[in-house]
C-alpha positions as CSV (number, residue, x, y, z in Angstrom):
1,X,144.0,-146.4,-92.2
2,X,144.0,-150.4,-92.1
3,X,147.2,-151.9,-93.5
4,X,146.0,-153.8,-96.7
5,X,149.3,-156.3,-95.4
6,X,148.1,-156.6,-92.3
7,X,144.5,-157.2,-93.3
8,X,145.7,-160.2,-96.0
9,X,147.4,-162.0,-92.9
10,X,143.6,-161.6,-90.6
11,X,142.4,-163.5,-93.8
12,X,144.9,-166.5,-94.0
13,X,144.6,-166.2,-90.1
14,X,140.8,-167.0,-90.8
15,X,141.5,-169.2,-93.5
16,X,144.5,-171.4,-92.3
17,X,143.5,-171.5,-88.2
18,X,147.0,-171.0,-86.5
19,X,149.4,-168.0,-86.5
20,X,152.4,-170.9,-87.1
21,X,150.6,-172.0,-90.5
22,X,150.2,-168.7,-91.6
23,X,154.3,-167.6,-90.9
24,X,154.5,-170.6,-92.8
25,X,152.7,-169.4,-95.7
26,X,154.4,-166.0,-95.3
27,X,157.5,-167.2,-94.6
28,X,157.6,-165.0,-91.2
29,X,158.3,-165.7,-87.9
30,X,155.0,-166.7,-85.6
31,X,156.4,-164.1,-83.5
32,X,156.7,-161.4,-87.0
33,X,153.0,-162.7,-87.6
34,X,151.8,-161.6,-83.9
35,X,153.4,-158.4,-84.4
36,X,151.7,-157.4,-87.4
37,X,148.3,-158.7,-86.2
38,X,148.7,-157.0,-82.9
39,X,149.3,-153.4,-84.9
40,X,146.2,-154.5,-86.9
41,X,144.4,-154.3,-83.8
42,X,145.4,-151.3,-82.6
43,X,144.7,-149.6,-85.9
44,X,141.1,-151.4,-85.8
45,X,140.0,-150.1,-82.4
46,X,138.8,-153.3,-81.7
47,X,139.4,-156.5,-79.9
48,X,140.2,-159.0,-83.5
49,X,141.4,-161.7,-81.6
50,X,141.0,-163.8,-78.6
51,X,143.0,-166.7,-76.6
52,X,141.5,-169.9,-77.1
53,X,143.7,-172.5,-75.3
54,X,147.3,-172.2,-77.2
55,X,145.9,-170.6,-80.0
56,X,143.6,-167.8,-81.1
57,X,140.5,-167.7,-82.5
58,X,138.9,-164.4,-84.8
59,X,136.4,-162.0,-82.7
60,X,132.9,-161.4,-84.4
61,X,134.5,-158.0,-85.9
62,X,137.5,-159.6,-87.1
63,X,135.3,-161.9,-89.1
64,X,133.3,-159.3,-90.4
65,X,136.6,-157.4,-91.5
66,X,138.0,-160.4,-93.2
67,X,134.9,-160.4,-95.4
68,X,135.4,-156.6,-96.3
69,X,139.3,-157.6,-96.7
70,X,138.5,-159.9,-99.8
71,X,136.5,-156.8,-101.3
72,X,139.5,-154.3,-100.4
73,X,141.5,-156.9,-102.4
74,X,139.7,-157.7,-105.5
75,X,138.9,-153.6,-105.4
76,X,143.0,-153.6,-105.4
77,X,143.7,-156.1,-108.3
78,X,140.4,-154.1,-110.6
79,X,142.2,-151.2,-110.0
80,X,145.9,-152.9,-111.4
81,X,143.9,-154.3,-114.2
82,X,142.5,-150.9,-115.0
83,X,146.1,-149.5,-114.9
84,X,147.9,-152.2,-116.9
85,X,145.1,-151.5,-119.9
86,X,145.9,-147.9,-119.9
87,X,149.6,-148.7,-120.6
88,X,150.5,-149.5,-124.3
89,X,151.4,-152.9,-125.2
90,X,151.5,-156.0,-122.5
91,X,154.6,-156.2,-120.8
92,X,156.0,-157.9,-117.4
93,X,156.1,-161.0,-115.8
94,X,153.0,-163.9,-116.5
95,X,153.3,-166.6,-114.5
96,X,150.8,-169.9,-115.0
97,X,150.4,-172.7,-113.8
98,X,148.9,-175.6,-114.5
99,X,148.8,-179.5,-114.2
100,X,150.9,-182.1,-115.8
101,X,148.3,-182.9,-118.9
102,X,147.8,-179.7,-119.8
103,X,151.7,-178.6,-119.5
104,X,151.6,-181.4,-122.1
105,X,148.4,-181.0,-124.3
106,X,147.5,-177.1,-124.2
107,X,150.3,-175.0,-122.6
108,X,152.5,-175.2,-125.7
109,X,150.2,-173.9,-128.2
110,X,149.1,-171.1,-125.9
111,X,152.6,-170.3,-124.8
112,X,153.7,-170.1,-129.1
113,X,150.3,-167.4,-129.6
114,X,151.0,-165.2,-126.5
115,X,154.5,-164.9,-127.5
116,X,153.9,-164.3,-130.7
117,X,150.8,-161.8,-130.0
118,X,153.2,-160.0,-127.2
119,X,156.8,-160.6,-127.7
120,X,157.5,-158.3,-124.5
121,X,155.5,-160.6,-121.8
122,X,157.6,-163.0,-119.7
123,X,155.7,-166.2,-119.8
124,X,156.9,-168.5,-117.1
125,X,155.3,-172.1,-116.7
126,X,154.7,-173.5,-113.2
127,X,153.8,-177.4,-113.1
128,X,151.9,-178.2,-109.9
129,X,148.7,-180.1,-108.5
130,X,145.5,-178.1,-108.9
131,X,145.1,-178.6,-105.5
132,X,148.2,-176.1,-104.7
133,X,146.9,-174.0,-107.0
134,X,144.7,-171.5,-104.9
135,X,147.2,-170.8,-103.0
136,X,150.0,-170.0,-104.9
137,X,147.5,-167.7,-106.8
138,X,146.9,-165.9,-103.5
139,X,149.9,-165.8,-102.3
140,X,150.7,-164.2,-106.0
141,X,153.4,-166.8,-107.0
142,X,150.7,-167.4,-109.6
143,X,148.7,-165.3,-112.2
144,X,147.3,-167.2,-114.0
145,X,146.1,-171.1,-112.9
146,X,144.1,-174.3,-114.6
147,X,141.7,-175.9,-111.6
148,X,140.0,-179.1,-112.3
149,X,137.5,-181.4,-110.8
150,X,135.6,-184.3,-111.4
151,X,131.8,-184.6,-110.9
152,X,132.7,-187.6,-109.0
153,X,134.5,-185.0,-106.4
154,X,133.7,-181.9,-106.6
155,X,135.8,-178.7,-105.3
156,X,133.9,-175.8,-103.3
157,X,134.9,-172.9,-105.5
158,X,138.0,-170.7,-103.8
159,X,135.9,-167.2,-102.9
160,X,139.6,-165.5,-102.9
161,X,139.3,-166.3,-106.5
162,X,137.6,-165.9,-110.0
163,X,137.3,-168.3,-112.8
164,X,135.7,-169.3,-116.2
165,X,135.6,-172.6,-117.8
166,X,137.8,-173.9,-120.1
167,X,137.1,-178.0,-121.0
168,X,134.9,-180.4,-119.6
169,X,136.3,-183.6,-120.8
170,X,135.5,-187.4,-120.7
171,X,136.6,-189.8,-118.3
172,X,137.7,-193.3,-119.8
173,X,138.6,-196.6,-118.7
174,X,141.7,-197.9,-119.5
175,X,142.0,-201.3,-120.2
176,X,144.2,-203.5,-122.1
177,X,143.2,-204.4,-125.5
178,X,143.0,-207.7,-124.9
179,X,140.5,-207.6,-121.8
180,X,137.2,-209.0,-122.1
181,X,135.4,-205.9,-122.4
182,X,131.2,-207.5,-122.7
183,X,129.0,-204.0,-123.2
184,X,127.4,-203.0,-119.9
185,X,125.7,-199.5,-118.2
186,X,128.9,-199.4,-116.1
187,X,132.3,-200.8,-117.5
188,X,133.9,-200.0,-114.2
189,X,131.4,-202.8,-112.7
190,X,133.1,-205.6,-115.1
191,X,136.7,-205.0,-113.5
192,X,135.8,-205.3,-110.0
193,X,138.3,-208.2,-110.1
194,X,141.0,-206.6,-111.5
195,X,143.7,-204.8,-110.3
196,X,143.7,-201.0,-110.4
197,X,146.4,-198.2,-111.1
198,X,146.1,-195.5,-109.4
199,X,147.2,-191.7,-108.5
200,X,148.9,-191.8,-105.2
201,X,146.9,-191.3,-101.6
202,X,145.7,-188.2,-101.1
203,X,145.5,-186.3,-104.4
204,X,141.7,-186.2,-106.4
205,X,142.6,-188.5,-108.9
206,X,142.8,-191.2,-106.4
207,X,139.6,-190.4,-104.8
208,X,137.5,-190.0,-108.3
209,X,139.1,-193.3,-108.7
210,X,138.1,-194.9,-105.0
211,X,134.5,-193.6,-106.0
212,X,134.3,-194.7,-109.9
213,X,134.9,-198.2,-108.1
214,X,132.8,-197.7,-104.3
215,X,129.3,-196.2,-107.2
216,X,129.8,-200.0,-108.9
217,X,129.9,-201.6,-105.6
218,X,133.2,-202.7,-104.7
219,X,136.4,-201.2,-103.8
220,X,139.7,-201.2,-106.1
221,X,142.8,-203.1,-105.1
222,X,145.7,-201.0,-106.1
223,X,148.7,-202.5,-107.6
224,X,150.2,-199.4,-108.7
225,X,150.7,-195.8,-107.7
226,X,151.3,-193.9,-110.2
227,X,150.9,-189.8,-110.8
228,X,151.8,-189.7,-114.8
229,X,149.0,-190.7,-117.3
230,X,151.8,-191.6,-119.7
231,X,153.0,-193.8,-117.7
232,X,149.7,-195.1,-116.4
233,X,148.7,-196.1,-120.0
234,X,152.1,-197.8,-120.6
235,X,151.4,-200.0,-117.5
236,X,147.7,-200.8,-118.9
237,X,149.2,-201.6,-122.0
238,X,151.7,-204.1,-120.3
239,X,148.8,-205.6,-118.4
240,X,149.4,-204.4,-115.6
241,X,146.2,-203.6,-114.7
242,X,143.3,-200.9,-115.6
243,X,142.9,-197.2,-114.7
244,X,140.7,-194.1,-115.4
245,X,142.3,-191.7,-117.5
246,X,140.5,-187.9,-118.4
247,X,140.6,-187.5,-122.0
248,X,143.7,-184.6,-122.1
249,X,145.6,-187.8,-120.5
250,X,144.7,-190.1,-123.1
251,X,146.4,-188.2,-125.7
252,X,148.7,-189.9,-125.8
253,X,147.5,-193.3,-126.3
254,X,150.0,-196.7,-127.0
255,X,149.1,-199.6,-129.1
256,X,147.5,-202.4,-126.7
257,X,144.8,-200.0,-124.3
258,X,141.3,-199.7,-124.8
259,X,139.2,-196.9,-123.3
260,X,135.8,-197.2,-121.9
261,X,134.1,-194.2,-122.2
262,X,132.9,-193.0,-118.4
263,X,129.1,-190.8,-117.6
264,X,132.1,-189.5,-115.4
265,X,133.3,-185.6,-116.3
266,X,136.6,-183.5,-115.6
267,X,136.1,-179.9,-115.8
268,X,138.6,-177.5,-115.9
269,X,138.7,-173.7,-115.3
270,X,140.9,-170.9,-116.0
271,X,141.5,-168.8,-112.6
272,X,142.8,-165.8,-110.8
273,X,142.8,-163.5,-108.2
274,X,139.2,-162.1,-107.8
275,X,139.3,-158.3,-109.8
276,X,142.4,-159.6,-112.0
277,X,139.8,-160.7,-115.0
278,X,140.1,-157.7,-116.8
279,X,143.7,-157.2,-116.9
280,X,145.2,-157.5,-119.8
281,X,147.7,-160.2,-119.1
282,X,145.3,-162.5,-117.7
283,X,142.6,-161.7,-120.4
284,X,145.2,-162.3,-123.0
285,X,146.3,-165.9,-121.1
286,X,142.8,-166.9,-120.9
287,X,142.2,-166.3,-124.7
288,X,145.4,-168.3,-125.6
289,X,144.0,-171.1,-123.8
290,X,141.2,-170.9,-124.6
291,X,141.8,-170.9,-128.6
292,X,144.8,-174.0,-127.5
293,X,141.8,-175.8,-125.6
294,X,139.9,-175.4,-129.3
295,X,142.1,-176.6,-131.4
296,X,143.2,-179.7,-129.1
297,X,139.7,-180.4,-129.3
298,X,139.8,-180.4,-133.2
299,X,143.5,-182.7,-133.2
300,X,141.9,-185.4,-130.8
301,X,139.0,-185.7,-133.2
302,X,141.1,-186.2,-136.0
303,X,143.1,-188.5,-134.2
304,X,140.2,-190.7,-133.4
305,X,138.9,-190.8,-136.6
306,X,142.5,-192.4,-137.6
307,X,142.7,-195.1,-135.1
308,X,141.4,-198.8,-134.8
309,X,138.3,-199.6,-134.7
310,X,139.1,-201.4,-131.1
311,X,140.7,-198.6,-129.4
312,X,138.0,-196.9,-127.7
313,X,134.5,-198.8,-127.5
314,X,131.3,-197.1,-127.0
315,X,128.3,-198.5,-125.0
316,X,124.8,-197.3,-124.2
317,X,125.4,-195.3,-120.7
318,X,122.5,-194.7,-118.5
């Protein structure tokens, strides 16, 4: 009988490329890692791996179990699910994560609901890019996670995982209120000359950012690197230059910006471990959010109808 352990470090072995990344990952020794991989072999009859160099590389039959490994795991986490609905009540540890604008926007009102719907789970809150996401859900330090991208950079979805929408939201401009701001097809076009604030080198925000500006022909000169969307808007409003901002960062919005509403989209999805949809806990989360999501939907139109005129300006977009 294969060791379902064993088999989860053939597929981070597969996914990750060196036996030091995944004792990394594991928090093992390289030499702990070899170990179990050699017992793998041995229990599989077959050669699974083979010296390339300094490192190792997966045989044809070690890629062809890792394949069967992600059905013996989502086969494993149906077969929780199916267990955990048999059981009375919801009970246990939850943990989420999720990225700064929707710890601020959503999480609260679905945090209130699932406590109040089932007092006995233990919600726990986990702040983190939704690039680290996948893999804290795989490595089960997650349950529950909110993924995002942009149509301006789109993300390969994770096979390990499963998902479902949850908001697709719009991309503005942010501009002080005072900027010259003449109707055009593309407002990022009319601040080629302006200086930009932006995420920090390396995450998606700065890249959906890099390419807003490279589609209208130029490329942005960065002033500011800055992660926060609170913070980015307080900067626009002091002039310090303009930035895009999705519409859950907006939400908070000072006297003295402007948005420009983008073509540009950010969607986000609700995921988890492929086979965990069903479980109770995760079903439950997803609802929360998903009724949170709705009825931040219903605040922000209210709270547009309420502001100035000037505050976000709408052109023809082609």
């Amino acid at each position: 009988m294969l060791d379902v352990r064993r088999l989860r470090l053939l597929r981070d072995l597969a996914r990750l490329g060196t036996i030091a990344a995944v004792a990394e990952a594991h928090a093992y020794t390289p030499s702990a890692v070899s170990q179990q991989l050699a017992a793998l072999q041995r229990e599989a009859g077959v050669p699974l791996l083979e010296k390339t160099g300094r490192g190792v590389a997966l045989t044809p039959a070690a890629v062809a179990l890792v394949g069967h490994t992600e059905t013996v795991l989502a086969a494993l986490e149906a077969a929780a699910a199916s267990l955990a609905a048999a059981r009375t009540g919801l009970s246990g540890a939850v943990r989420i994560g999720a990225f700064p604008t929707a710890v601020h926007t959503l999480l609260p009102a679905a945090l209130v609901a699932l406590a109040r719907d089932h007092p006995a789970l233990d919600l726990m809150v986990t702040e983190l890019d939704p690039a680290a996401a996948p893999e804290a859900l795989r490595e089960r330090r997650l349950d529950v996670a909110l993924l995002h991208d942009y149509d301006l950079a789109p993300v390969d979805p994770d096979p390990t995982l499963d998902s479902t929408p949850l908001l697709d939201e719009t991309v503005y401009l942010a501009v002080p209120a005072s900027a010259d701001t003449a109707p055009v097809a593309d407002p990022v076009a009319g601040f080629r000359d302006a200086e930009w604030i932006m995420s920090a080198p390396g995450t998606l925000c700065h890249t959906v950012a890099v390419r807003a500006c490279q589609a209208a022909g130029f490329s942005p000169r960065a002033r500011h690197h800055v992660d926060d969307f609170t913070a980015v808007l307080t900067l626009v409003a002091a002039g310090q230059g303009v930035a895009l901002v999705p519409e859950l960062g907006a939400a908070r919005l000072p006297g003295g910006v402007s948005l420009l509403p983008l073509t540009a989209r950010r969607r986000t999805r609700i995921a988890y471990r492929r086979g965990a949809g069903d479980h109770p806990a995760v079903a439950a989360c997803a609802a929360a959010l998903r009724t949170a999501s709705e009825g931040h939907a219903r605040l922000s139109q209210r709270a547009a109808a309420t502001r100035p005129p000037s505050t976000i300006r709408s052109w023809p977009l082609t």
